[in-house]
C-alpha positions as CSV (number, residue, x, y, z in Angstrom):
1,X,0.0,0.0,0.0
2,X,1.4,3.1,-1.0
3,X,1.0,4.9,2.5
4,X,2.6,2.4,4.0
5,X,5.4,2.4,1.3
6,X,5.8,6.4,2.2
7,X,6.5,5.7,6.0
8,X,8.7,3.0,5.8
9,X,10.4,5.4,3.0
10,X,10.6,8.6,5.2
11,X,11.7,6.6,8.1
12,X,14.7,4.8,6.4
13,X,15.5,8.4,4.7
14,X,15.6,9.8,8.1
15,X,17.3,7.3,10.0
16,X,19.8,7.9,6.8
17,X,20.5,11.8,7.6
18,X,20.5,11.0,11.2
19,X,23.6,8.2,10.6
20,X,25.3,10.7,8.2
21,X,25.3,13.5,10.7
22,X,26.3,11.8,13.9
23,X,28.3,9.4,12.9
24,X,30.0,11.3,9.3
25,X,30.1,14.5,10.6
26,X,30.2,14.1,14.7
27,X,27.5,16.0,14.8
28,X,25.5,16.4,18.5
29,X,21.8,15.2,18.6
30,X,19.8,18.6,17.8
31,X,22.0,19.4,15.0
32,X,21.8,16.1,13.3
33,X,18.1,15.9,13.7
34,X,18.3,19.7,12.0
35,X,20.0,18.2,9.3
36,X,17.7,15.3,8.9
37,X,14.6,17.6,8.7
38,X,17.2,19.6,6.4
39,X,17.7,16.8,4.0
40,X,14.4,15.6,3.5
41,X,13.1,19.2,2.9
42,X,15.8,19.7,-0.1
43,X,15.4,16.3,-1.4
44,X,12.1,17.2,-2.3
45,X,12.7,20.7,-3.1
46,X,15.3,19.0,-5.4
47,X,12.7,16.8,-7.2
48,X,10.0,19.7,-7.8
49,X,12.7,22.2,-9.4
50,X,13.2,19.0,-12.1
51,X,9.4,19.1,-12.7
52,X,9.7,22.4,-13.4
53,X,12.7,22.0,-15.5
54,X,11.2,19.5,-17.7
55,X,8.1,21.1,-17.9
56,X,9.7,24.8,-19.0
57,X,12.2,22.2,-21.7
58,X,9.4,20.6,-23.1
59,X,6.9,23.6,-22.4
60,X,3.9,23.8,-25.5
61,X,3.7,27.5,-26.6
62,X,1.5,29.5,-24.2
63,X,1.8,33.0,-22.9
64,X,4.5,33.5,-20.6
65,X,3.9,34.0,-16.8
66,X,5.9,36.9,-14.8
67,X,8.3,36.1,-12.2
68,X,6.6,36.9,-9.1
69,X,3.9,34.5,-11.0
70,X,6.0,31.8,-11.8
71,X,7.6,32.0,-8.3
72,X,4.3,31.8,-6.7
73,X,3.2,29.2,-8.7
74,X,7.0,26.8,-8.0
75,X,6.3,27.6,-4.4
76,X,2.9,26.4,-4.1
77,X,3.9,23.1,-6.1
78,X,6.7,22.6,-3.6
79,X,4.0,23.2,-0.5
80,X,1.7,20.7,-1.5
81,X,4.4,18.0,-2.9
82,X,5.4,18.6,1.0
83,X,2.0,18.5,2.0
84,X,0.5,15.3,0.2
85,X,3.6,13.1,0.3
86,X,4.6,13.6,4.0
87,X,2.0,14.6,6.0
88,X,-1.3,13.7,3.9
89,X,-0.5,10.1,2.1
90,X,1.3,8.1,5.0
91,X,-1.9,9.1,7.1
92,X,-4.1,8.4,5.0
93,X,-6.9,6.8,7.5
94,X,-6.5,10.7,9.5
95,X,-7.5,12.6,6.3
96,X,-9.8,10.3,4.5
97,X,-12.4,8.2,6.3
98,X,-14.3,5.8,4.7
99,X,-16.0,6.8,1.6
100,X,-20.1,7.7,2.0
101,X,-21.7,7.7,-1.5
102,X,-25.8,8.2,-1.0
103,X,-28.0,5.6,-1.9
104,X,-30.4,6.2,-5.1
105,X,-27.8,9.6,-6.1
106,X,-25.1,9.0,-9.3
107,X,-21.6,9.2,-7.4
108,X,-18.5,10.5,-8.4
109,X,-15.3,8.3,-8.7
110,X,-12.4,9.7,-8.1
111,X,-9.1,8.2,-9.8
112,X,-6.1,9.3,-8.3
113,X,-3.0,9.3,-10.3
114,X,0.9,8.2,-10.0
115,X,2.4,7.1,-7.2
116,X,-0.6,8.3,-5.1
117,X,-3.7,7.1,-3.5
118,X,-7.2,8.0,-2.9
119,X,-5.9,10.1,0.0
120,X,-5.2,13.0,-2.6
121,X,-9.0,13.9,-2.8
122,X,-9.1,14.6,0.9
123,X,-9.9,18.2,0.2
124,X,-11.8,18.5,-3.1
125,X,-14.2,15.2,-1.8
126,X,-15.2,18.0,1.2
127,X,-15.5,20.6,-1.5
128,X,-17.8,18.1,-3.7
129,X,-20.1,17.0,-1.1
130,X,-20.6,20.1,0.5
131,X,-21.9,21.5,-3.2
132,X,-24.4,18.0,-2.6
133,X,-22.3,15.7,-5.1
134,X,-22.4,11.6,-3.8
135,X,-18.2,11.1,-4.4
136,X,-16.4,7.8,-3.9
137,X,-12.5,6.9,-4.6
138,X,-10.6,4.1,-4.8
139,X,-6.5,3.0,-4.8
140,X,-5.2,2.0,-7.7
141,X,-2.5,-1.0,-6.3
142,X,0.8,-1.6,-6.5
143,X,1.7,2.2,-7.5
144,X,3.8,1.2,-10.3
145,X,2.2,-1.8,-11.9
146,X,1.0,-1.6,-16.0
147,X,-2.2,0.8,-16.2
148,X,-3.8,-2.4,-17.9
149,X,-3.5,-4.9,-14.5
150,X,-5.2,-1.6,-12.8
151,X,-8.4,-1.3,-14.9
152,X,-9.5,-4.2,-13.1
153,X,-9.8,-2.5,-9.8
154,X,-11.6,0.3,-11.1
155,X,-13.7,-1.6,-12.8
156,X,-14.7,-3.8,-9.6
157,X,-15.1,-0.3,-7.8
158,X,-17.6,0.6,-10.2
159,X,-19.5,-2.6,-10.1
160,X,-19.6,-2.2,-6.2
161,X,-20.5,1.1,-6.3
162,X,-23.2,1.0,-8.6
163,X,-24.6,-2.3,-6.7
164,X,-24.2,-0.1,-3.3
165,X,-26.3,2.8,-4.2
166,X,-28.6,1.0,-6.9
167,X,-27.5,4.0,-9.5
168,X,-26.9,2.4,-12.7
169,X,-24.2,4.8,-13.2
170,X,-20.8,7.1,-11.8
171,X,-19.2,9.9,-13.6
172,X,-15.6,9.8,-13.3
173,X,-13.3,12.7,-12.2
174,X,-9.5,11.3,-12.9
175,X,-6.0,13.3,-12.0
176,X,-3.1,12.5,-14.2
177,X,-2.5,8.9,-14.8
178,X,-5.9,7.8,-13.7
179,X,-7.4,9.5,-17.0
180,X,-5.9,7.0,-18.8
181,X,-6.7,4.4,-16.9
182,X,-10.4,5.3,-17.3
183,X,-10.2,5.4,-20.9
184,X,-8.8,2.3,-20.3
185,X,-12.0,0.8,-18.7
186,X,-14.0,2.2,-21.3
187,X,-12.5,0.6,-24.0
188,X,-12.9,-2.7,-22.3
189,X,-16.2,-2.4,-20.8
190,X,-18.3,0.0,-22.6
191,X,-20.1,3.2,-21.5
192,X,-23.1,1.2,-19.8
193,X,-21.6,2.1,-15.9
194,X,-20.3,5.8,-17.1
195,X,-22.5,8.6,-17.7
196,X,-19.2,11.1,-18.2
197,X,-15.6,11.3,-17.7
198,X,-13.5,14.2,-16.7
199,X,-9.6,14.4,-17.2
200,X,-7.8,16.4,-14.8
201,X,-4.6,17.1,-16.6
202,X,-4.2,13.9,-17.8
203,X,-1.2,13.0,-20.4
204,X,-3.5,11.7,-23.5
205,X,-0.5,11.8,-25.2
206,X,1.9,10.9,-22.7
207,X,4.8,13.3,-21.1
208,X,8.3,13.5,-21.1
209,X,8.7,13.3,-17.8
210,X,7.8,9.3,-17.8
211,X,11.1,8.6,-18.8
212,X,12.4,9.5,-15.3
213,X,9.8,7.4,-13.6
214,X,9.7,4.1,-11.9
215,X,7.6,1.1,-13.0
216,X,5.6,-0.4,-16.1
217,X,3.0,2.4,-15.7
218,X,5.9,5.0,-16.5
219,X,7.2,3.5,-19.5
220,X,3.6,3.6,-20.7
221,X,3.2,7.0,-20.3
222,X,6.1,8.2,-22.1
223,X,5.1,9.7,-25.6
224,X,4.9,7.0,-28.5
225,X,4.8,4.2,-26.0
226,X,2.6,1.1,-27.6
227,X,0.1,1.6,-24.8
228,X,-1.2,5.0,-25.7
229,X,-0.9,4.3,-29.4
230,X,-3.4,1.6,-29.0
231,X,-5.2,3.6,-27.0
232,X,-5.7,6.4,-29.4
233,X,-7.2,4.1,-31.2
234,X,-9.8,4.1,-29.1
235,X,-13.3,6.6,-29.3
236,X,-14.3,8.6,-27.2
237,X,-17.9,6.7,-26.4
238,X,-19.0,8.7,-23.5
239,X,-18.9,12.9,-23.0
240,X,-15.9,13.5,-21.9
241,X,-14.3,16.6,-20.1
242,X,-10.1,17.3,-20.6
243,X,-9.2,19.8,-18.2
244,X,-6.0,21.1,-19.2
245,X,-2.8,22.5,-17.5
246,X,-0.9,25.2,-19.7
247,X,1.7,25.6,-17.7
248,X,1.9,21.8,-15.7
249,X,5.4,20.7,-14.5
250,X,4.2,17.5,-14.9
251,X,2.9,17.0,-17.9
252,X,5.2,17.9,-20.7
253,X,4.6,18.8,-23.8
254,X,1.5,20.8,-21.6
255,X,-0.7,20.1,-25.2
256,X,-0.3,16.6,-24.6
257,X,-2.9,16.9,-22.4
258,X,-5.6,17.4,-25.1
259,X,-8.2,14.8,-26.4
260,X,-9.7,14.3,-29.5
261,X,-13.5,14.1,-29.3
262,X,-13.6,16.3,-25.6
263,X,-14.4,19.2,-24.7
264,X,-11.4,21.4,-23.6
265,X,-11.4,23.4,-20.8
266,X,-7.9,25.0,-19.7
267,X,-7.3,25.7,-16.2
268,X,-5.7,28.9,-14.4
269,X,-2.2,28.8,-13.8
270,X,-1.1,26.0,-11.4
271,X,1.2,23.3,-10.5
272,X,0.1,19.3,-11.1
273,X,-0.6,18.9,-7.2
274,X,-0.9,21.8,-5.9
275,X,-4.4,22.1,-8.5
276,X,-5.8,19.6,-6.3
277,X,-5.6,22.0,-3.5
278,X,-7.0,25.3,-5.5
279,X,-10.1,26.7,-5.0
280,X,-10.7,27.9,-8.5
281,X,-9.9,24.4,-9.7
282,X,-12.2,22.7,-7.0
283,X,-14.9,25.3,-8.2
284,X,-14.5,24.4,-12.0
285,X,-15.0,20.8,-11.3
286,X,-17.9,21.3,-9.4
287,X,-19.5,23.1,-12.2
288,X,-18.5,20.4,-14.6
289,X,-20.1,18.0,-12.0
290,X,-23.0,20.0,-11.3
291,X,-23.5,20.8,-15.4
292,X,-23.3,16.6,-15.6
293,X,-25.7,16.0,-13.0
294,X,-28.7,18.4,-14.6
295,X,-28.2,16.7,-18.0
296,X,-29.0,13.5,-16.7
């Protein structure tokens, strides 16, 4: 489980500082455990700046942001990568409780994407029920296993949910990598369980940024792979949302992110984790899910 993984992670990576300083350096017990604290804040800091990096190398054209903008948005990326894979993910049971979809109301299922869990909907779950959307999620296990031997957990999520609340149908609201595996599902099982989907910067096309990842899902994701050329083979057969990053530091080109056959809606300026905390964000997908829900 992946919040498990990201304890026994920090705890090794910690316990890794904490030997370097007291026993490389000499250092006393507050200064070591400075250091430790140190290291795993610039570790991190070191793995956003080469997001950003990729996503500025492989940027698609789009108007350029000012500094203080572009400063704002780096430092709000950095605060929730802190935020989700340290304090949010490896509690996940503190954040998220149990999911509590209503009976005889259409859900929302949330797809998380990359190396995450369900607990990154913590937030934006509150901000959909409280607008009276049913929402459900699900974790998509082992993190880095082929998107194709995940479709089978959404799918059995679906089935359950649908069996659960006695609505014939969920519209699905995916981040990242769990776009694709919904488009996955509905190119093996139809549109009968789907009423909509909606992308939430989503590589369609893949992203350069794969290449440095870990797992069978990565290489899958890289632009060109076989995976997403058979799935662009695929049609669209349910209405389908792409909401689109122009300035991601995720995914990379940013236009990979568009979809044949969907509607395209690009999102204000923000970074690939930190839109999962941003109120303009939350309040565009709750009109998409809102708009969905009257149309039924």
């Amino acid at each position: 489980m992946v919040p498990l993984s990201l304890l026994i992670w920090i705890a090794l990576e910690t316990a890794l500082y904490l030997a370097i300083a007291r026993l490389g350096l000499q250092a006393d017990w507050a200064y070591a455990a400075a250091g430790a604290v140190g290291g795993i804040l610039g570790m991190r800091a070191g793995i956003v700046a080469i997001t950003w990096m990729f996503g500025m190398a492989f940027a698609s054209p789009a108007p350029r942001l000012g500094a203080g903008q572009t400063a704002r948005l780096m430092l709000e990326e950095y605060l929730a990568f802190l935020f989700t894979f340290i304090i949010v993910l490896p509690f996940e049971r503190l954040w998220m409780p149990a999911d509590r979809p209503r009976a005889g109301q259409e859900p929302i299922l949330l797809v998380h994407g990359y190396g995450c869990s369900r607990g990154v909907w913590w937030l934006l779950r509150r901000r959909l029920e409280a607008a009276g959307h049913s929402v459900a999620s699900l974790s998509l296990t082992p993190p880095y296993a082929s998107m194709g031997k995940l479709e089978p957990l959404l799918n059995a999520r679906i089935e359950a949910l649908c069996k659960a609340t006695g609505s014939p149908q969920v519209q699905l609201l995916a981040h990242s990598m769990g776009g694709l595996i919904c488009r996955s599902y509905l190119a093996r099982h139809g549109r009968d369980r789907v009423s909509r989907l909606l992308t939430l910067a989503t590589p369609h096309h893949g992203t350069e940024l794969a290449r440095l990842g870990f797992g069978r899902n990565a290489r899958e994701m890289e632009a060109g792979s076989l995976w997403l050329s058979d799935m662009a083979g695929e049609p669209l057969n349910v209405p389908t949302i792409s909401l689109r990053n122009a300035y991601d530091n995720y995914i990379m080109p940013q236009d990979n992110q568009r979809l044949a056959g969907a509607r395209d809606i690009e999102l204000p300026p923000v970074g690939h984790l930190a839109m999962l905390y941003d109120r303009q964000v939350a309040a565009l997908l709750i009109d998409c899910c809102t708009e969905g829900k009257k149309t039924q």
